[in-house]
N, C-alpha and C positions, 0 to 999 in steps of 0.2 A: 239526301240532296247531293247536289251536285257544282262541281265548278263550272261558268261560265266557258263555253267555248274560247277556244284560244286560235285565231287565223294566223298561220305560220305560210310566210311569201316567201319566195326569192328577192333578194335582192342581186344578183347579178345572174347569169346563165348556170345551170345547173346540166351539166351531161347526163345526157344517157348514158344507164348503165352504172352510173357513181350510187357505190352501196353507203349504208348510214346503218349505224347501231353498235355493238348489240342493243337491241330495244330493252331497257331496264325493266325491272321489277314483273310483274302477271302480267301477260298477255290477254287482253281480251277486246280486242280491237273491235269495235260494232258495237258496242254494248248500250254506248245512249248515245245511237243517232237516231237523229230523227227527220222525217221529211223535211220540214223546216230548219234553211240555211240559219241557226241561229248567230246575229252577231256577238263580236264579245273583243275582247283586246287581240293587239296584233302583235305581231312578232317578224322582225325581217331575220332573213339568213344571205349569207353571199357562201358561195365555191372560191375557190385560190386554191392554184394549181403550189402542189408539194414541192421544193425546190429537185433539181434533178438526184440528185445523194442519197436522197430519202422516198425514193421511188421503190426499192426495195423492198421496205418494209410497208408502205403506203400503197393499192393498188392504184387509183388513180388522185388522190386526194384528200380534203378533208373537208367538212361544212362545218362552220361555226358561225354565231350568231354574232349582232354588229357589237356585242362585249367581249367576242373573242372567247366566249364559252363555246364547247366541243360539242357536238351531237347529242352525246348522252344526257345533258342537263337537260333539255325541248326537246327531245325524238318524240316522245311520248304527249308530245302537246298538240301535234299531228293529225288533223279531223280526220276523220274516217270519210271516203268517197261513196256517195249515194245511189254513182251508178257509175260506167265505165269513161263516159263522154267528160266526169272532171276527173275523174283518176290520174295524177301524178307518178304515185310509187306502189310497188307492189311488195307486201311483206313475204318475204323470202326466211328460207332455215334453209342450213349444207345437208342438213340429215335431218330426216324422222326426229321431233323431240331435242333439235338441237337449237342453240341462240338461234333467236329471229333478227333479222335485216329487214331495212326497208332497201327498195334499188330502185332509180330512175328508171321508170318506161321508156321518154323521150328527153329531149331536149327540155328543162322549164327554162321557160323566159325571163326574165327580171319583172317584176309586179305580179307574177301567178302564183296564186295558193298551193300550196304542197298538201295533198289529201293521199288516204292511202288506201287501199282494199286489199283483200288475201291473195295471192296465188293462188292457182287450183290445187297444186298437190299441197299446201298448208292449208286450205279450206277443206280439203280430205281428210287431212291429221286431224284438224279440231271438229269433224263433222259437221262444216258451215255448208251449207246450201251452194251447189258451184254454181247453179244458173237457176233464173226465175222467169214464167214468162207470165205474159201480160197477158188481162183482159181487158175490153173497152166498155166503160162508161157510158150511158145513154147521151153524156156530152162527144162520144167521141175517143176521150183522153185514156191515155194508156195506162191501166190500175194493177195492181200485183197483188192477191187474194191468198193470206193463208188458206192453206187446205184442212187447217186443224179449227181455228176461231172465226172463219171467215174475214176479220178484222182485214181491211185495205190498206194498200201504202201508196203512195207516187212514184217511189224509189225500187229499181230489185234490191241492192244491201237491206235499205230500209226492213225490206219484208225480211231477208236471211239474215239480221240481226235478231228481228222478234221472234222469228221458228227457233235459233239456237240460245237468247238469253233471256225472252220474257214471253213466251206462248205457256201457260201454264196446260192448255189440253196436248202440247206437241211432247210430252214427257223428255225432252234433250232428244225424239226424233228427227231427222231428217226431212222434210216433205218430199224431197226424192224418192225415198222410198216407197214412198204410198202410191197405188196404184190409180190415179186419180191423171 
């Protein structure tokens, strides 16, 4: 079983580009989403800019939540993004196999959920799925089809979560690979 989702907002503007982490403990980001936005407690965060002295060693700043805890304690409480259109932050590493970062895509606004999805070259590293395409539905609606259990999603993550951490016929395959 599992914890309750945890929705981690902004509370004031969060820049682009402003890195968070190192993301603690095992990596395995995707692992229980699921189509369904599940709700579950919330959590605000604000940006404050570093004073200038401490730019140095700071690149642009720090997020900490409204207890004045550092990133490291919440990073990790950080939904996973379902598809590109809520995506937030993209989990970043300097090198092959090095700490993971999450980094602002864009501007978030104060009241918007912080979710996060891979990078492509860190979705290469952990041989996550970089792109899924859709089929349609006899309603229309845009579906995403293992290639290994047929099994459907609403979401492309959705689907390149289950190919990388719960397709038991995808052996830790890729579906890119398959000639399909």
């Amino acid at each position: 079983s599992r914890a309750p989702a945890i929705s981690v907002s902004a509370e004031s503007c969060i820049p682009a580009g402003l890195r968070l982490g190192p993301v603690p403990g095992t990596f395995k980001l995707g692992k229980y989403l699921s189509d369904r936005k599940e709700p579950g407690p919330k959590k605000k965060v604000f940006s404050y800019t570093v004073p200038p002295i401490f730019q140095v060693r700071m690149v642009r700043g720090e997020l900490v939540d409204e207890a004045g805890s550092s990133a490291l304690e919440w990073i990790g409480l950080i939904r996973a993004a379902r598809n590109s259109q809520e995506q937030t932050l993209e989990a970043v590493a300097d090198l092959p196999g090095g700490q993971i970062f999450y980094r602002a895509l864009r501007d978030v606004q104060p009241g918007e959920e912080l979710t996060v999805w891979y990078s492509n070259p860190l979705a290469q590293w952990f041989d996550i799925p970089v792109t899924a395409t859709p089929t349609h539905d006899e309603k229309g609606e845009e579906r995403y089809i293992c290639w290994y259990c047929w099994r459907t999603f609403k979401y492309p993550n959705s689907l390149k979560a289950h190919v990388h951490f719960h397709c038991a016929l995808s052996h830790g395959r890729s579906f890119l690979h398959h000639d399909h």
